[in-house]
N, C-alpha and C positions, 0 to 999 in steps of 0.2 A: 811399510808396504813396498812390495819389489815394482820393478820395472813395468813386469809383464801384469801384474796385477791395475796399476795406474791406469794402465792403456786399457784393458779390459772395462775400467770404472768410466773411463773417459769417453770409449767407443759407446756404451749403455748409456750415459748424459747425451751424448749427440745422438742418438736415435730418440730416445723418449722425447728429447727438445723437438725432433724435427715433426715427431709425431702430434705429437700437441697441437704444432702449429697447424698441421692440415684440419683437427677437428678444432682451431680456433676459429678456421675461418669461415666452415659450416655454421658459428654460432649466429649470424645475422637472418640463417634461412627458416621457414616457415617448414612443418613437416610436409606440406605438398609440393614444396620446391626441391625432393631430394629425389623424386623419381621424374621428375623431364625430361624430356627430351625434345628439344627442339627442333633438329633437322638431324641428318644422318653423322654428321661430323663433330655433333656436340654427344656427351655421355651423360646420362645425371650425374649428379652428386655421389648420391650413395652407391654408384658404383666404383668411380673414383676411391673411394672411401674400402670398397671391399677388395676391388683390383689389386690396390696398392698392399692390400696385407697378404692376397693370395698369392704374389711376388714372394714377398719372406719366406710367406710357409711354403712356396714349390721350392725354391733354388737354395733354402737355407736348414729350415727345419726338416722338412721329409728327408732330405742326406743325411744332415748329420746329428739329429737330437733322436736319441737312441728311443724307442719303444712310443715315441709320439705318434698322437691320432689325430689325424686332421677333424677340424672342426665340423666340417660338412663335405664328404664326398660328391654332392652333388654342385659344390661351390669350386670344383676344378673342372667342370664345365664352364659355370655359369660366369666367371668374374677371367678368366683365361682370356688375353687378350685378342693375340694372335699367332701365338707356338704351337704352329703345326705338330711340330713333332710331339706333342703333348697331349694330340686328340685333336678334332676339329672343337674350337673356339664357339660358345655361341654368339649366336650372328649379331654384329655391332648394328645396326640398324634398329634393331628388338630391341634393345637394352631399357626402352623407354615404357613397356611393356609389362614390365616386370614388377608387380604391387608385393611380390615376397622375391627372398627375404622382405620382411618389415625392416626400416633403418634400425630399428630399437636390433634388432639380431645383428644387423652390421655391425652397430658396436660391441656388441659381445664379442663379436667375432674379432674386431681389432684387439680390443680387451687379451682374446684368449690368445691370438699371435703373442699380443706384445710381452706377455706375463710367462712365454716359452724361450721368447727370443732371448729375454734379461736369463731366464734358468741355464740356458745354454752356453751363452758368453763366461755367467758365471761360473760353470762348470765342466766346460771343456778342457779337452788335452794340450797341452803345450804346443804338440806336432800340429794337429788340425788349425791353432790361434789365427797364421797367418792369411788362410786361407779363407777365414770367419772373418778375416777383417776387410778382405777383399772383396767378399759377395754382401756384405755388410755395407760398406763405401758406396759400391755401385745400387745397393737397393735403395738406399740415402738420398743420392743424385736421384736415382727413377722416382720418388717419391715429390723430392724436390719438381723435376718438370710434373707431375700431376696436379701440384698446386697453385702452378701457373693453368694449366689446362683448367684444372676445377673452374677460376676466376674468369676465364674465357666462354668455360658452357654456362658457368651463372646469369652472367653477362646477356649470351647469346638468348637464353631461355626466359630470361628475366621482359629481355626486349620483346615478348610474343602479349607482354600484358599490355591493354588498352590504355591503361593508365601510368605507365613505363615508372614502375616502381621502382625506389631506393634500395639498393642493398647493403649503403653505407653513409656515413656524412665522413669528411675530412677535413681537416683543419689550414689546407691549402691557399698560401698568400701567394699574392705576383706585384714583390716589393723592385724587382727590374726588370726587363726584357731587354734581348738586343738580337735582332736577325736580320742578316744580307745576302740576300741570293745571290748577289753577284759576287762576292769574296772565295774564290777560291786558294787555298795552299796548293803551292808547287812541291811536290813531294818526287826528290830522285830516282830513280830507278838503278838496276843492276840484279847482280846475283845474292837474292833472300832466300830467305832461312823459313819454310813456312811449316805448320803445323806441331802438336805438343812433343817437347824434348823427352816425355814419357816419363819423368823423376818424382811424380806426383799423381794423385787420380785426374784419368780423362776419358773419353770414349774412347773404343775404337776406331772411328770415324775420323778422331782429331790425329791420328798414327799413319804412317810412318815421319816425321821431322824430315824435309826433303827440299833441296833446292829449286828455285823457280827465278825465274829472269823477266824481269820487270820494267818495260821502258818508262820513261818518265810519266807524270801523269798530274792530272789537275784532278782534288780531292777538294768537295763543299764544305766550307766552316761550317754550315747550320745546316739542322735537319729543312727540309721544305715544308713550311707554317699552313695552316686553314688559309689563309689570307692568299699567300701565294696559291695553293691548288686552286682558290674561287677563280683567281685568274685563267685558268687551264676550261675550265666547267663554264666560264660566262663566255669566253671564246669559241663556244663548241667545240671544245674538245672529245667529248661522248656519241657527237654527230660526225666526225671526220674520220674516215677509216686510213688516212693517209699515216695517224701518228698510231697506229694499232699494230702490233702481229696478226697472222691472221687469227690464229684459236681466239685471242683475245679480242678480235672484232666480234666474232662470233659470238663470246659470254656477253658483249655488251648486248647486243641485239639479242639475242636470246632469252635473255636476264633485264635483258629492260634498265643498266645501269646507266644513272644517270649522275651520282655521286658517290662518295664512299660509303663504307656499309652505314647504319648506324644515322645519315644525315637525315635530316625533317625539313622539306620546303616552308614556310608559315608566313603568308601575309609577307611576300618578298622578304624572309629573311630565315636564314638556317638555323634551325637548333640540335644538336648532338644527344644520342642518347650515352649516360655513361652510368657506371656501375654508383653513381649519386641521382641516379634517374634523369628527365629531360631538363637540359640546360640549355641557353644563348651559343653558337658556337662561337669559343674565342676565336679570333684571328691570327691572334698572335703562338699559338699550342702548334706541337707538330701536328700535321694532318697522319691520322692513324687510319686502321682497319679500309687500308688498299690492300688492291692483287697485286701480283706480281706483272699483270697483264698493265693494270693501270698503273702503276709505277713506272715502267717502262714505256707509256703513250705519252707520261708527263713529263718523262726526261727528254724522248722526241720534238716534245713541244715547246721544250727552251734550249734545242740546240748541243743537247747534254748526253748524258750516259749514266746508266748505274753503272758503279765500279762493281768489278772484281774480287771474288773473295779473298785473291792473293794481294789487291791492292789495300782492301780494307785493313787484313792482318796486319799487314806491312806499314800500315801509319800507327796503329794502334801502339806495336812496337817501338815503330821506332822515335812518334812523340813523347810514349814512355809516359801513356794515358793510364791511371790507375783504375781497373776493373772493378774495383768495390765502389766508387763513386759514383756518384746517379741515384735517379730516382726508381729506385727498388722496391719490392714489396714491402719490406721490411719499415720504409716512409708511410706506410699506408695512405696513401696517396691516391695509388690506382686508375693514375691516370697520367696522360705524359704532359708534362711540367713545361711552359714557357723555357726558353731557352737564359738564363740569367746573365749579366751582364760581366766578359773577365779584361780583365786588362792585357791577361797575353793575348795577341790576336793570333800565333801562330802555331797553337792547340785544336782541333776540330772540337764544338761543341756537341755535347750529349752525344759521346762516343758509344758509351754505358749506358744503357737505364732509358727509360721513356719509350723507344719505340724501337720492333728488330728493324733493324735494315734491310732492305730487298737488295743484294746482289748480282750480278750477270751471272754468277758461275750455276750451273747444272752440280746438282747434286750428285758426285761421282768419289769412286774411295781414290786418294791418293795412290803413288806408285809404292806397293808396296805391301796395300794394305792389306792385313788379316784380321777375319774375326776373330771374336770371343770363342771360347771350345765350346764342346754340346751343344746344348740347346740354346745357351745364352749367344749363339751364334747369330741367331734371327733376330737379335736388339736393333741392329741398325744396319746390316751389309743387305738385307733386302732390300728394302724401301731405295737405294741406287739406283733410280728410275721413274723418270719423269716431273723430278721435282729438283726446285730452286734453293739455294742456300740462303740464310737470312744469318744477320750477323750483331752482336750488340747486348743483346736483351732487353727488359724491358720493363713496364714496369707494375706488374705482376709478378716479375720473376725474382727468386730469393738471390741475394747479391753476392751469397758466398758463392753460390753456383756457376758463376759466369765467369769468366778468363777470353783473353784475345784468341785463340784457337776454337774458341767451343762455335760448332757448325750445328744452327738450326735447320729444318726443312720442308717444306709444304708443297703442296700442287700449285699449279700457278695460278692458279682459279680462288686459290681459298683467301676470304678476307676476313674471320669472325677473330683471325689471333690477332693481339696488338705489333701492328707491321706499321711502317713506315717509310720513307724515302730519304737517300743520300745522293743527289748528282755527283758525278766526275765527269771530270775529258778529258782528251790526249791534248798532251801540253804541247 
């Protein structure tokens, strides 16, 4: 078998794997759990599920798979997410709307992508391969963040039932714990090196590799626990507009926030809803599913700071934290993990895995940056605007997916993704 053939075999194994795994994880859902829609920012299921193939088939098949016919012309309307340049999109809001397609067609439809994509790999030009592997890679990763979102709208949609239904059981023990709020690493400062050196797939977003000047800074060993936030909430902190921004004074009063998403008062005492349905809240778990509004009131309120995406990057580096560890999808866990107990104290715990991190930085392109050509231009230099970077992942997210560079980002309002808190200060 040649070179070029391996890689071709090898490219088809990691698609079909990755494929699978998005309709493994629709297999816990009921068929009326695939058209929800919860609120405006969650999508069903089974659009997820259509979306992510109508990807392949615009930017892969229509190019370059000679005499192919789309599945359904009326499904580059309907599953289009937001490329303008493609026609207007139907409206994300609807999407919940929509009883046809039947899911039973979505899968045909993944079916009939996935059975063109393997023909095409398999029998392309030598010239075109490089470029198949490129739009190939990045449909991979897009597919990958869908299967974090999927678990997020499940989540979110799940939570609208009175009787806050299971969507999973895990096998999760908490054989240690160990968290101190007060333990900060002194982490140097000077002239770093931030964003991907480009030798490998990354976004656009994570480009151009560029220098940044960092004064010293104090980074939190531990994520901030249920325990500690209760601290924040029994203080009033949801009542004092002194620890707020102002937008973020605003959502609370407007919104009526009194904890984080997800929490349940009961007979003085909280219980969390999680994708294993309603539980005790631990004390000891990171506090997840905050804004970036409240994240930033509770680092006010001990005196603190969220760090910086350059600061964040910058320990990840240069602790020489390994990105594949943590509590991943792949754990099927689903949920963020006690902090475990390690003997180095001078590692930051759950760098990786269990909850994004809410960062200070504004979601803005590095000096330098350019998009993708075409169409695939509108992936991510749009959305530059008005949103916060999150950093880490999480633990819905697949783990090959994540690296120290990779920039999440959201409104600063949105709490239904699994987010979290890290303090720092100026040392």
């Amino acid at each position: 078998m040649t070179e070029q053939n391996i890689v071709r075999k090898q490219l088809i194994q990691s698609y079909q794997n990755m494929r699978k795994q998005t309709e493994n994880l629709c297999l816990p859902l009921a068929i009326e759990d695939y058209v929800i829609q919860s609120i405006d920012d969650v999508s069903p299921p089974k659009w997820h599920l259509a979306h992510t193939t109508w990807f392949f088939e615009t930017f892969i098949l229509i190019p370059y798979l000679k005499n192919f016919s789309v599945f359904s012309p009326l499904f580059q309307y309907l599953f289009n997410s937001y490329y303008q340049n493609l026609g207007s999109p139907y409206p994300r809001i609807k999407r919940g709307v929509l009883a046809r397609p039947t899911v039973e067609t979505v899968y045909l439809y993944r079916e009939y992508v996935d059975e063109h994509i393997t023909e095409l790999l398999e029998k392309c030009s030598t010239d075109i391969l490089p470029t198949l592997i490129s739009l190939l890679t990045l449909g991979i990763n897009h597919e990958q963040q869908h299967q974090e979102l999927l678990l997020m709208d499940i989540k979110h949609n799940l939570s609208m039932h009175l009787d806050f239904p299971a969507y999973h059981k895990s096998d999760k023990t908490y054989d240690s714990f160990e968290s101190n709020p007060s333990t900060f690493l002194h982490i140097e400062g000077g002239i770093v090196q931030i964003g991907h050196d480009g030798k490998s797939f990354c976004f656009d977003n994570e480009l151009p590799r560029h220098v940044h000047v960092l004064k010293p800074f104090l980074f939190a060993e531990c994520l901030v626990t249920n325990e500690e936030y209760m601290e924040f909430i029994d203080a009033g902190g949801y009542q004092q507009p002194e620890y707020w921004l102002a937008d973020g004074w605003d959502y609370v009063q407007k919104n009526y926030w009194q904890a984080p998403l997800y929490w349940f008062k009961t007979d003085n005492s909280w219980q969390l809803f999680t994708l294993e349905g309603l539980q005790d809240l631990n004390p000891k778990e990171p506090v997840v599913h905050v804004s970036f509004y409240e994240a930033a009131a509770y680092a006010s309120f001990r005196g603190a700071r969220l760090p910086t995406e350059h600061e964040w990057e910058h320990v990840a580096l240069k602790k020489n934290v390994d990105s594949t560890t943590g509590n991943f999808l792949e754990k099927n866990i689903l949920h963020p993990y006690c902090a475990m107990s390690d003997s180095d104290k001078n590692i930051p715990k759950q760098l990786f895995g269990d909850v994004w991190e809410w960062t200070a930085s504004a979601y803005a392109p590095y000096p330098g940056f350019k998009s993708l050509s075409g169409v695939l231009a509108e992936y991510n230099g749009k959305f530059m605007s008005n949103q916060m970077v999150l950093r880490g992942g999480c633990c819905v997210t697949p783990a090959l997916h994540i690296r120290a560079s990779y920039r999440n980002f959201f409104q600063p309002d949105k709490r239904w993704q699994f987010s979290g808190i890290r303090l720092a200060k100026d040392a």
